[in-house]
N, C-alpha and C positions, 0 to 999 in steps of 0.2 A: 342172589343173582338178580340181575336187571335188567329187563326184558319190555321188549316194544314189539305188539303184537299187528302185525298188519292187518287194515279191514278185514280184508281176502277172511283170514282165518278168526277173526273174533265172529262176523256171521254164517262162515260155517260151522263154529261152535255153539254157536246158539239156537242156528236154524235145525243143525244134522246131527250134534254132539260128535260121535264117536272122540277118535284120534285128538280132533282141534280140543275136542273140551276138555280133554285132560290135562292142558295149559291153566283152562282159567281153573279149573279143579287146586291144579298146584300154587295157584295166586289165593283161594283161600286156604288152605292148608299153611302157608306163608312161606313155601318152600320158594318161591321166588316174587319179587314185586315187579309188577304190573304197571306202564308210562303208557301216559297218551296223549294227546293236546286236543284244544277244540276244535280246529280242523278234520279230526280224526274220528272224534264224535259227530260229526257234521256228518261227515259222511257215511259212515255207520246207520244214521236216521237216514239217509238218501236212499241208502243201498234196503234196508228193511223197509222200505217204502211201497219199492217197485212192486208193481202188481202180479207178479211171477211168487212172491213170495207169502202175499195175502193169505192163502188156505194155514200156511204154515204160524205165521203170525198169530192168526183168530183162533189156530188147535193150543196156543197159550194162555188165550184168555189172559195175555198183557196189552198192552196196549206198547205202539213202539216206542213210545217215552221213557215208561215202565221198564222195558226191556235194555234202550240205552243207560236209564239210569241206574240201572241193577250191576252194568256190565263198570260203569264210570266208578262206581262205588269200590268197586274191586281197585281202582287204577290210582296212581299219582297221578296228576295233570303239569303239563310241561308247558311252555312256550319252547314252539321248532325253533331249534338254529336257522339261521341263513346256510343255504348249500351252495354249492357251484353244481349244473349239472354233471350225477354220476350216471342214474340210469337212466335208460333212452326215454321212459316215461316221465314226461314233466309232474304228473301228479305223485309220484312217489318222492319228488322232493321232501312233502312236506312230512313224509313217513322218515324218510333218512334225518331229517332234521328235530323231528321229534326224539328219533334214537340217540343223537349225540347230543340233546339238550337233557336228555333224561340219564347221563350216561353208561348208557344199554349196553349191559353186556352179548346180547342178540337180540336181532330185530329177525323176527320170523315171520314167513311169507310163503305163501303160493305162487308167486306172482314170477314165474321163470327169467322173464327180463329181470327184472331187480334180483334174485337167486346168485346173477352171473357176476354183480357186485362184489361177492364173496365177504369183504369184510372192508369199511369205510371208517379211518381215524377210531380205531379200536374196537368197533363196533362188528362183533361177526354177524352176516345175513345167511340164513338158514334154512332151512323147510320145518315144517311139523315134528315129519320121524328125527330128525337130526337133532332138533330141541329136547321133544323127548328125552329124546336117547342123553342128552346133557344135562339135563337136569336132575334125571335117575342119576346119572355119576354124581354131579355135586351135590346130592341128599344127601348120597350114601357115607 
């Protein structure tokens, strides 16, 4: 299965684990492969950047490079498609466009605007629990 994980949840899988890290869990396991683009990693470093996130960061003793490139190693890298705006947020263009350049069979997200997307040129958008819950079936 082929999957495009939105920021939103690769740094809550890295900062909080639970639930999101069970994703990248299953991208080593190899029960699904993992798309990203540079863009995606760009913001990934943006967002573990922020200084809201610092205590969490330094209780790793990585450094955020270390940590994007740990996460990148896990992933295929894509060039995004060109999109048309789907969802209200211009920055998830380049999420939607990384999905259909990587041909994702779900692009998973937190992110409730893009949620309401539902599914874009073959691509379903999904939450966490619903990924999950999809990926336990196609193991199985």
């Amino acid at each position: 299965m082929r999957v495009v994980l939105d920021t939103n949840v690769v740094a809550s899988a890295i900062l909080w684990g639970g639930t999101p890290r069970l994703l990248l869990q299953a991208a080593r396991e190899e029960r699904v492969q993992l798309f990203t683009s540079p863009p995606m990693l760009a913001e990934l470093t943006d967002i573990l950047a922020r200084s809201k996130f610092a205590e969490k960061i330094a209780a790793s003793k990585l450094t955020i490079d270390q940590i994007v490139d740990g996460y990148a190693q896990l992933t295929a890298l894509v060039r995004p498609a060109a999109t048309p705006r789907i969802a209200p947020d211009p920055d998830d263009d380049v999420v939607i466009g990384t999905a259909i350049a990587a041909r994702a069979d779900l692009l998973v997200t937190g992110d409730k605007p893009l949620l309401r997307v539902t599914e874009h040129q073959g691509v379903r958008v999904v939450g966490v629990p619903q990924a999950i819950a999809h990926i336990g079936t196609a193991a199985a």
